[in-house]
Backbone bond lengths (Angstrom), bond angles and torsions (degrees), N, CA, C in turn:
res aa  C-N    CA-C-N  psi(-1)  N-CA   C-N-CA  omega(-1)  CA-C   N-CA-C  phi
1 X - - - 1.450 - - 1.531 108.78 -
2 X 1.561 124.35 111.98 0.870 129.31 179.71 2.057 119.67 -70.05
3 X 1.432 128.31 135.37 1.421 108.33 162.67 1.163 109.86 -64.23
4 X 1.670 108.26 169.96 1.038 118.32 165.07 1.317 116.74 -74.93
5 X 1.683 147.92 136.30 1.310 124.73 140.80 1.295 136.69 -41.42
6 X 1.392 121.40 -55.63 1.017 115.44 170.96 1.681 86.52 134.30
7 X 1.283 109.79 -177.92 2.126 117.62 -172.75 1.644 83.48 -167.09
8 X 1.707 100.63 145.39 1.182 134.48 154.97 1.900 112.65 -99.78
9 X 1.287 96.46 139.92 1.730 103.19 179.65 1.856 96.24 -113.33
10 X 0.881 136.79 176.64 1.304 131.67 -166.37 1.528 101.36 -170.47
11 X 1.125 152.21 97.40 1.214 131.41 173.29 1.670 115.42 -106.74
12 X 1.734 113.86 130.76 1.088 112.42 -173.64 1.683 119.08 -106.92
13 X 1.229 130.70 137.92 1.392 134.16 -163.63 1.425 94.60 -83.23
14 X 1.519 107.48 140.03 1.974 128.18 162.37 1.401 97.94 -71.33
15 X 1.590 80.98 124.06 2.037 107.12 166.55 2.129 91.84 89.63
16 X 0.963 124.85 28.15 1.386 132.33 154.91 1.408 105.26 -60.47
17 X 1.335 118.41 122.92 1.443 112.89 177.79 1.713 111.27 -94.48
18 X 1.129 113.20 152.54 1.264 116.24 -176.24 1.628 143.86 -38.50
19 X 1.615 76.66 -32.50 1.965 109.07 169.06 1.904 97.20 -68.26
20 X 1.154 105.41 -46.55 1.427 101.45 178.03 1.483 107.17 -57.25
21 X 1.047 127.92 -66.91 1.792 143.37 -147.58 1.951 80.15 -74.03
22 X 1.363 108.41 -28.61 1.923 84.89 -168.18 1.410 92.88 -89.41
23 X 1.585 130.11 -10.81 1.937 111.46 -176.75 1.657 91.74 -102.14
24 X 1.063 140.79 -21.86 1.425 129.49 149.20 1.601 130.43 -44.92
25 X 1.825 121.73 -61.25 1.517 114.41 158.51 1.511 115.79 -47.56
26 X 1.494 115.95 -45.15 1.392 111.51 160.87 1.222 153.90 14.68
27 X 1.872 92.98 -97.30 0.860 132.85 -171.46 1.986 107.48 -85.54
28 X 1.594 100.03 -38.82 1.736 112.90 167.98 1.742 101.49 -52.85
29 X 1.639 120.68 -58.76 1.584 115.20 -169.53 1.902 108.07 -62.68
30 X 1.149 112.08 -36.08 1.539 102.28 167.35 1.459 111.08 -58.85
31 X 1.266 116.54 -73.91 1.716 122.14 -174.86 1.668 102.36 -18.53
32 X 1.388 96.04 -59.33 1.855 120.08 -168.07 1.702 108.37 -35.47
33 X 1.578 91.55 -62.00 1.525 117.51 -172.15 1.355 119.18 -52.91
34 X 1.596 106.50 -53.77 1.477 129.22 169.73 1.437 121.85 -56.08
35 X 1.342 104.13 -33.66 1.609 111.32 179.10 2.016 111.80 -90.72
36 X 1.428 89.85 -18.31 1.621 85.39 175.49 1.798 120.10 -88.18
37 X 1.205 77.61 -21.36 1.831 110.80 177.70 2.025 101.99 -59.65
38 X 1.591 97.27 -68.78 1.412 81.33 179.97 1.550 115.42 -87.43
39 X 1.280 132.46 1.97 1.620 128.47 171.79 1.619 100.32 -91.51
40 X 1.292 101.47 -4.55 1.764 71.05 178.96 1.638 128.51 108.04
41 X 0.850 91.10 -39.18 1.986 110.30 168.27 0.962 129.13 -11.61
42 X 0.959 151.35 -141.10 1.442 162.66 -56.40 1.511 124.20 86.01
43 X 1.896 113.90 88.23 1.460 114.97 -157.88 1.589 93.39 -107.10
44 X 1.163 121.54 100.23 1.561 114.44 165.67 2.274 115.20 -30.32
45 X 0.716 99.14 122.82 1.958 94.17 178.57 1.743 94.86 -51.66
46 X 0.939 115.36 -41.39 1.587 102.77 -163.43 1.449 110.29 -59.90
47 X 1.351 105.02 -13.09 1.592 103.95 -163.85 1.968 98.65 -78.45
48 X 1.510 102.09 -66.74 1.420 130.36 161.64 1.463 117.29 -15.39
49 X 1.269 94.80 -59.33 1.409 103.94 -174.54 1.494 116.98 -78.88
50 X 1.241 126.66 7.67 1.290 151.97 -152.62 1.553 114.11 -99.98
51 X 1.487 99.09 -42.66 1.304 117.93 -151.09 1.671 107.69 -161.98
52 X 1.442 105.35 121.46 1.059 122.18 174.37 1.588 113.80 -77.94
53 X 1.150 134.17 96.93 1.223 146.22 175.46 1.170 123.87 -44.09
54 X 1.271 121.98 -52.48 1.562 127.54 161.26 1.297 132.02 -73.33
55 X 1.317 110.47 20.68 1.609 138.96 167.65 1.179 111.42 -90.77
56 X 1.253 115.62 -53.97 1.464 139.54 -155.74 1.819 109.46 -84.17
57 X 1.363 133.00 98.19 0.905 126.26 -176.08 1.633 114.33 -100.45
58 X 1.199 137.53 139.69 1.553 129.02 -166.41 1.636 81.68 -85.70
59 X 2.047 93.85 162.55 1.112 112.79 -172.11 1.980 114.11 -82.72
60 X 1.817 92.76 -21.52 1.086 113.92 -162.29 2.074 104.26 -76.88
């Protein structure tokens, strides 16, 4: 019996300008990184190498 992973839903608003859609993928490849980082995962390098993590502070 396999777990589930789990799924992200994301919904993006019409007339989003591009500056938006590029600090949104962004901000998703940090989250990604950070969350594979402490579960343990499997982090593709491209992601990592992408984004400085300790730059990036959540809003929350």
């Amino acid at each position: 019996n396999e777990q589930h992973g789990g799924y992200l839903n994301m919904a993006c608003g019409v007339g989003m300008s591009e500056d938006e859609l590029d600090e949104l993928f962004s901000r998703l490849a940090t989250e990604y990184a950070r969350f594979t980082r402490k579960n343990g995962f499997f982090m593709p390098e491209e992601i990592s190498r992408r984004n400085d993590l300790d730059d990036y502070e959540s809003d929350e």
